[in-house]
C-alpha positions in Angstrom: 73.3 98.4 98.6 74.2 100.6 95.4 71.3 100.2 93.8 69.3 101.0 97.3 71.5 103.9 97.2 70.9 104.9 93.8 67.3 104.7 93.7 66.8 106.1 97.7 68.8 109.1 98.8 71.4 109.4 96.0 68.6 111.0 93.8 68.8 114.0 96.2 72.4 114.9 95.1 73.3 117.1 92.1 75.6 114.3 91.1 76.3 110.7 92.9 79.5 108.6 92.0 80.6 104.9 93.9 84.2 104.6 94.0 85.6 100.5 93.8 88.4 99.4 93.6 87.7 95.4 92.1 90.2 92.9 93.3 91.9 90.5 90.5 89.3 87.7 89.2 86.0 89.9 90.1 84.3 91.0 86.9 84.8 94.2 86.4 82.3 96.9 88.1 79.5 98.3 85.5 80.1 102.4 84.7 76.6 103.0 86.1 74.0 102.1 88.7 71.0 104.6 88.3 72.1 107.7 88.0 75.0 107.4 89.9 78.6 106.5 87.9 81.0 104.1 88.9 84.7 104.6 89.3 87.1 102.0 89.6 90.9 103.0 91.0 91.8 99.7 91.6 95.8 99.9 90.8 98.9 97.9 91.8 98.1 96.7 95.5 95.0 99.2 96.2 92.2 96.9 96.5 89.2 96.3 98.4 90.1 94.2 100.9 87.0 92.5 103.0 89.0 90.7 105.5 91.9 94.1 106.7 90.4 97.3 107.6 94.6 98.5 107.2 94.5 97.7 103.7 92.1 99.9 103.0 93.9 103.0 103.7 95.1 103.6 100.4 91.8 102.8 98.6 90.2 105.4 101.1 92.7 108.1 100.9 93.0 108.1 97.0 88.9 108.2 97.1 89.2 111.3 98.4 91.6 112.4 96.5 89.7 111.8 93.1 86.8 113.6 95.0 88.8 116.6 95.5 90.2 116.4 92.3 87.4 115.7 90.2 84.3 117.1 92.2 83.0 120.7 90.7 80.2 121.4 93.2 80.0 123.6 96.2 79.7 120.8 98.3 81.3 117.0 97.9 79.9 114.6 100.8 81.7 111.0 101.5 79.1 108.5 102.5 79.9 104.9 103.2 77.3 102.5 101.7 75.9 101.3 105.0 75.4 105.4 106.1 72.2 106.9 105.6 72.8 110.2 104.2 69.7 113.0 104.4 71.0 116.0 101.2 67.7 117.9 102.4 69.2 118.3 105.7 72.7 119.0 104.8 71.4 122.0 102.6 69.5 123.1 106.0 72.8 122.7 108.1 74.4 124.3 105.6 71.9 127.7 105.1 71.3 127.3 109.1 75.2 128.2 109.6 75.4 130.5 107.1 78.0 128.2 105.4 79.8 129.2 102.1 81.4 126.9 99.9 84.4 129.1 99.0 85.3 129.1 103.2 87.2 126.3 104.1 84.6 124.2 105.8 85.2 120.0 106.8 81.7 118.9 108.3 81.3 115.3 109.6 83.3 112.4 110.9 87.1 111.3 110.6 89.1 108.6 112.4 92.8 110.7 113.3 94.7 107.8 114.0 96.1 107.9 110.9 97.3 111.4 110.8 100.6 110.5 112.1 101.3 107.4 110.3 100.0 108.8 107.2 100.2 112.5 107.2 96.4 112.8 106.5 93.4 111.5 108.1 91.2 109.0 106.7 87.7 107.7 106.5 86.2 110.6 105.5 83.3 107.8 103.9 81.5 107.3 107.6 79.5 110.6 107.0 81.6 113.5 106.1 81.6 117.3 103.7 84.0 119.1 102.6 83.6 122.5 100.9 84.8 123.9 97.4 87.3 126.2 99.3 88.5 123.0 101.5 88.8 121.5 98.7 91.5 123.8 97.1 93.4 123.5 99.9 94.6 119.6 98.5 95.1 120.4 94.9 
């Protein structure tokens, strides 16, 4: 699906990361696929974990984190691998509703079930955008 990914939408995005996190006794994850880079933050018992959605909480909230802490453009968009994401029609959204990148703006989806055993809500990956400005809010 990365590769599909890579060579398909991503190439619409000013820049395009995938964020693993490889279990013990899977090769390691290559730095690259097309143009997009590949981040591994596999650490201690943050895995992926194909068999418990729960587990995955970690993994999911410290991908956002890296995204807000790493990410310099006006926009930074989480998309799960099996979403299809249109860029062309996020900037349209975006110019449509007059939206600026220095407002604190969170476009898209997010499960808030987690908000109160966690203290922040999660699954930001099924389709979601969060502006430069929101994006100071977390650092």
């Amino acid at each position: 699906l990365m590769d599909e990914i890579a060579r398909s939408w991503a190439r619409e995005c000013s820049r395009c990361s995938f964020v693993v996190a490889v279990r013990p006794g899977v090769p390691p994850a290559p730095s690259s696929i097309g143009a997009c880079s590949v981040v591994d933050i596999a650490e201690g018992p943050m895995v992926d974990e194909p068999q418990g959605y729960q587990a995955n909480q970690a993994k999911l909230q410290a991908t956002m984190m890296h995204g807000f802490a790493t990410s310099t453009e006006e926009w930074l968009c989480f998309v799960d691998a099996d979403v299809f994401f249109a860029a062309p029609n996020f900037r349209r959204l975006v110019a449509r509703h007059k939206l600026h990148a220095d407002g604190v703006t969170w476009i898209g989806f997010t499960y808030t079930s987690t908000l109160l055993q966690e203290g922040l809500m999660v699954e930001p990956t099924v389709g979601a955008c969060a502006s430069r400005g929101a994006r100071k809010q977390f650092r």
